[in-house]
KEMIKOL-443898 format. One record per residue (C-alpha): residue in one letter; x, y, z. Coordinates in nm, 4 decimals. Layout:
residues N
<site aa="a" px="X" py="Y" pz="Z"/>
...
//
This chain:
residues 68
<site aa="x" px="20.1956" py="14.2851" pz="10.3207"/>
<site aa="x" px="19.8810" py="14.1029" pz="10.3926"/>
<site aa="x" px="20.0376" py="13.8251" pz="10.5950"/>
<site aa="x" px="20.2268" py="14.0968" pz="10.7716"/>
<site aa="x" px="19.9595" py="14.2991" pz="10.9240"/>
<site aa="x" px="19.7257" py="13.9676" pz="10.9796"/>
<site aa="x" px="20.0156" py="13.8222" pz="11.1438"/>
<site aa="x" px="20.0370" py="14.1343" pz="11.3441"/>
<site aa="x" px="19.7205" py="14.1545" pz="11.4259"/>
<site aa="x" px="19.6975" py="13.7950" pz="11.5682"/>
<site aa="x" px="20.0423" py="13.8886" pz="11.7826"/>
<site aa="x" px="19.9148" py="14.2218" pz="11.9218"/>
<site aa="x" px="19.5865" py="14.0727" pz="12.0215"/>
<site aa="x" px="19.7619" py="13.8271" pz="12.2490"/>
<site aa="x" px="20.0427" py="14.0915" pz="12.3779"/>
<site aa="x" px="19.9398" py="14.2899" pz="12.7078"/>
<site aa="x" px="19.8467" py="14.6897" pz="12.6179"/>
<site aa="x" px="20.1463" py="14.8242" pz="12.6521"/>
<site aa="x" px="20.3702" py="14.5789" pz="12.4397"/>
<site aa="x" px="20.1171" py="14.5517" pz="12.1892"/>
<site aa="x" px="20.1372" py="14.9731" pz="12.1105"/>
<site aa="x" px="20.3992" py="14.9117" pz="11.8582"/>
<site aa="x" px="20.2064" py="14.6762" pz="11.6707"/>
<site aa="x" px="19.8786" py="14.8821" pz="11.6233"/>
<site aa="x" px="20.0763" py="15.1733" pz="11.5626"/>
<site aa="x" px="20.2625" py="14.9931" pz="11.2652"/>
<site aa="x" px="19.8952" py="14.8611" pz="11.1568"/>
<site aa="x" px="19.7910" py="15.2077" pz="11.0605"/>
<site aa="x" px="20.1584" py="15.3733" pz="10.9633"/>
<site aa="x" px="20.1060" py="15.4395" pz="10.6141"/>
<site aa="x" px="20.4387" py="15.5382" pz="10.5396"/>
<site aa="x" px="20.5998" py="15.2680" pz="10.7020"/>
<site aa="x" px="20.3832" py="15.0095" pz="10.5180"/>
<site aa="x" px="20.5811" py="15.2537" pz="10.2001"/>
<site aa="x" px="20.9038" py="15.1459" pz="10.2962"/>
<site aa="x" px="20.8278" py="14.7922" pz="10.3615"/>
<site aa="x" px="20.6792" py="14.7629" pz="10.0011"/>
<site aa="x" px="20.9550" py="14.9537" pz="9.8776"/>
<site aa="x" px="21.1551" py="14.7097" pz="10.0668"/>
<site aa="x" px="21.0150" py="14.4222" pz="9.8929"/>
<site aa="x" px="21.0213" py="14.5984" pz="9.5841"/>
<site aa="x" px="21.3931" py="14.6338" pz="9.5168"/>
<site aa="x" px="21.4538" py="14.3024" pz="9.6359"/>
<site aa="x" px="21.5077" py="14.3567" pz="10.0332"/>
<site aa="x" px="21.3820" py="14.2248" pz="10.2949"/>
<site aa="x" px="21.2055" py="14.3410" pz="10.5604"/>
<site aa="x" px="21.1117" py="14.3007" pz="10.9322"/>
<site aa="x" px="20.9117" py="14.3848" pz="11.1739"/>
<site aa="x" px="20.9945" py="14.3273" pz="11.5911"/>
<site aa="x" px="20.7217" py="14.2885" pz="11.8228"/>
<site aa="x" px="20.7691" py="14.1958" pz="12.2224"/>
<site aa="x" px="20.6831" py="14.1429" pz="12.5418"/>
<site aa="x" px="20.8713" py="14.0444" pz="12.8889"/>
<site aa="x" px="21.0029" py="13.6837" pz="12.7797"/>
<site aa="x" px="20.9517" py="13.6732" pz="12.3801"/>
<site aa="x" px="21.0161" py="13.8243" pz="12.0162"/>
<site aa="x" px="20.8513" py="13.7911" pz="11.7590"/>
<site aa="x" px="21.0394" py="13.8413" pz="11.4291"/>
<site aa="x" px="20.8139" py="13.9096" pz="11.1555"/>
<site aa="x" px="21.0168" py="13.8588" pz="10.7851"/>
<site aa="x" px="20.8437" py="13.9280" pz="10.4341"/>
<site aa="x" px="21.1178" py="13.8338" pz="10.1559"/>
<site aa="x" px="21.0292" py="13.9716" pz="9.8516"/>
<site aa="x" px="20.9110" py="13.7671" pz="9.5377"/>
<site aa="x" px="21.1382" py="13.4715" pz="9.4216"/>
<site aa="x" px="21.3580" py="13.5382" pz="9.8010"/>
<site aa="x" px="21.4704" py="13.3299" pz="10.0089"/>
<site aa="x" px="21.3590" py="13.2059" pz="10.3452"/>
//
């Protein structure tokens, strides 16, 4: 989870206001950072989207001993 929000943090920084909403709004979503864990927890991955006008950004945290 750590990676996650740093790497969102480094992506919403660099995305123009409006496209970078999401992205803060995930940083402080409590219950969303739940699932994810939960996620990761029973052995599922899980992702997180971010974009603008010409990119995605596919965020993926596998969970312990998973597969890239």
């Amino acid at each position: 989870m750590r990676w996650l929000r740093e790497r969102t943090v480094h992506i919403t920084d660099q995305l123009d206001a409006a496209y970078a909403q999401p992205g803060r709004h995930w940083l402080t979503d409590e219950a969303e950072h739940e699932r994810a864990l939960t996620y990761l927890a029973t052995g599922t991955a899980y992702q997180l989207t971010l974009y603008d006008e010409n990119t995605r950004y596919f965020l993926v945290a596998y969970p312990p001993g998973g597969t890239a």
